[in-house]
N, C-alpha and C positions, 0 to 999 in steps of 0.2 A: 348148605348143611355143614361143610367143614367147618368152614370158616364161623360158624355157630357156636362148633363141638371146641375148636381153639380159642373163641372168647371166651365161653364160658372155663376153660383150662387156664385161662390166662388171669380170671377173675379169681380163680380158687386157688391158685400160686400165689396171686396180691394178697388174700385176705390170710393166708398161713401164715406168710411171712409179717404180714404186717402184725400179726398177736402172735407169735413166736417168741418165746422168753429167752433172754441170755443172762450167761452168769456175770459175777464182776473178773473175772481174769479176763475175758473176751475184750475187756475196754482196759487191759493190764490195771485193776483199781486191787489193790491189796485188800481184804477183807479184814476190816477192824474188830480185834478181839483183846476183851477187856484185861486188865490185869488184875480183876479182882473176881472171886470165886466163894462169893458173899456164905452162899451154903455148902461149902466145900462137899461139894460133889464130881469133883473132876471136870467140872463143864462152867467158862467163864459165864460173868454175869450176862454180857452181851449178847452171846450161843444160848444162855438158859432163858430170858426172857423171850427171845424171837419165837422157840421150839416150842415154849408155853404159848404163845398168840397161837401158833400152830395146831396143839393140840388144839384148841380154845375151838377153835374155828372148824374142827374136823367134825365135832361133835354137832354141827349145821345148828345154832341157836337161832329160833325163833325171835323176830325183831320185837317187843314189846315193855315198857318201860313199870316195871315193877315194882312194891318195896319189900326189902326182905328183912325181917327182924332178926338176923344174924346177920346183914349185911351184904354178901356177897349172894350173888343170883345163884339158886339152888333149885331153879327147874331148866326145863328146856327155853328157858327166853332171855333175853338179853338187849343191851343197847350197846352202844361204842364203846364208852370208858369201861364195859368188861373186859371187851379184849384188852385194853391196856391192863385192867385189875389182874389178870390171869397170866400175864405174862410178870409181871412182880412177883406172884406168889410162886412162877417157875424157879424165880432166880434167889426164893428164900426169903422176900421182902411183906409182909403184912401191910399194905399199901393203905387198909381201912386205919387201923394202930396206927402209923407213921403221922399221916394226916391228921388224925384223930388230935394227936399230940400237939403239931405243929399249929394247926388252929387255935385249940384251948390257950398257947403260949403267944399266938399274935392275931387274935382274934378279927383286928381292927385290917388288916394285911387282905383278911379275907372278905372283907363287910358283910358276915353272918351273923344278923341279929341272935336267929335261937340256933344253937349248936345239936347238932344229929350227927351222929358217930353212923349211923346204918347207911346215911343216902349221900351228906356229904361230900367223900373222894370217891362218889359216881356222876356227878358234877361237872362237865368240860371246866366252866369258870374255876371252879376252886382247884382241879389238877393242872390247868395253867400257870395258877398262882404257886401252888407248892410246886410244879417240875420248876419255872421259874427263879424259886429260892432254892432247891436243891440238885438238880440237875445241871448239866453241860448244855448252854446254850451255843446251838451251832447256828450256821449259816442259813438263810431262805430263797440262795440265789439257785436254782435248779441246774444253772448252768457250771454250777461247780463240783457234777457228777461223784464225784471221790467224796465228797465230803458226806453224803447220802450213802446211809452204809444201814444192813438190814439190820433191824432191832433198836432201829432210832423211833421216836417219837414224834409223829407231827398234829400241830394243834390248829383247826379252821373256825370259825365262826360255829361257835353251836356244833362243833365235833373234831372228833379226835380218832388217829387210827396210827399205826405203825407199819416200818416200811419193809417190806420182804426182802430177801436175797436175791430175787428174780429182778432184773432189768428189760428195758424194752429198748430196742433198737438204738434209741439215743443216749442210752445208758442211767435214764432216769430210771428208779425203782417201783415197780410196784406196791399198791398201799395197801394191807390188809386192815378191812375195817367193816362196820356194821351199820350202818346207816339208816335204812328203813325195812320198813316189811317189804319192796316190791324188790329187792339188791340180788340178783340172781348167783353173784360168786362174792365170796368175801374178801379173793386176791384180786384188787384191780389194776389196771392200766390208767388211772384216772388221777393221780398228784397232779398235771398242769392242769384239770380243771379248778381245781378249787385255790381259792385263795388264803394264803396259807401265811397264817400268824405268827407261829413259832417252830422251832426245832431243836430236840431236845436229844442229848443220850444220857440215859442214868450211870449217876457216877458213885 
């Protein structure tokens, strides 16, 4: 029976630590903050967009792929490219407008026969393509922990999500993202599952 009561102590020591989050000073990684403070609000670009995924995400959106004739999701449901969408408009950026733009002017860039300002930059494909052209493309080697910094963007096959401030043991970040109806937390531990396209910081 001891010997019961200490594996079972022993499994629940492993399983604490093993999902235990750490910050970036624990792996001495300096925290990257932007030098631009797009809607002057005292809080850089980098700090306002992650805080916006943040909120974003508190508010527990419903996984469900919508259209909204104002564009941006305006009930309780959502897909991935909101959280990115909501973390732009933290940091002062009209991400719908931006796009909007940048299409109309390189149409071909995007291969969008008919142009839709509503649905659009909620798109994986077409915010690839503009973080691509507008964005700071970083590294996709996991192994180069520092470079993975919260409030980056990362782009997989058919979804997109950003990366938290929280590390996991090996100092990879977790990814906040929205994935499907069944995604029980929207911060995960799961970056080396997927395989991962791009990596982006807005600049």
């Amino acid at each position: 029976m001891l010997f019961f009561f200490l594996f079972l102590g022993l499994c629940t020591y492993m399983f604490i630590v093993s999902d235990r989050k750490y910050d970036s000073s624990f792996f001495h990684i300096i925290e990257y903050k932007s030098s631009v403070d797009y809607d002057e609000d005292g809080v850089d670009d980098q700090t306002d967009f992650l805080n916006g995924v943040k909120e974003y995400i508190k508010t527990k959106p419903k996984y469900k792929s919508n259209y909204y004739a104002t564009g941006y999701s305006s009930d309780a449901y959502g897909v991935c490219t909101d959280v990115v969408a909501n973390g732009f408009l933290s940091a002062g950026y009209d991400i719908m407008e931006l796009m909007y733009e940048d299409i109309l002017e390189n149409q071909d860039a995007y291969a969008i026969d008919t142009i839709d300002k509503n649905i659009d930059f909620r798109r994986v494909k077409n915010l690839n393509i503009y973080l691509s052209r507008k964005a700071i493309p970083l590294t996709t080697d996991l192994s180069d922990i520092a470079s993975w910094q919260g409030g980056d963007i990362v782009v997989f096959k058919n979804h997109i999500g950003v990366l938290s401030d929280a590390r996991n043991k090996k100092g990879i970040p977790y990814l906040i993202h929205h994935a499907n109806p069944y995604q029980l937390h929207y911060e995960e531990d799961v970056l080396e599952d997927y395989e991962i396209l791009a990596h982006y910081r807005i600049s």
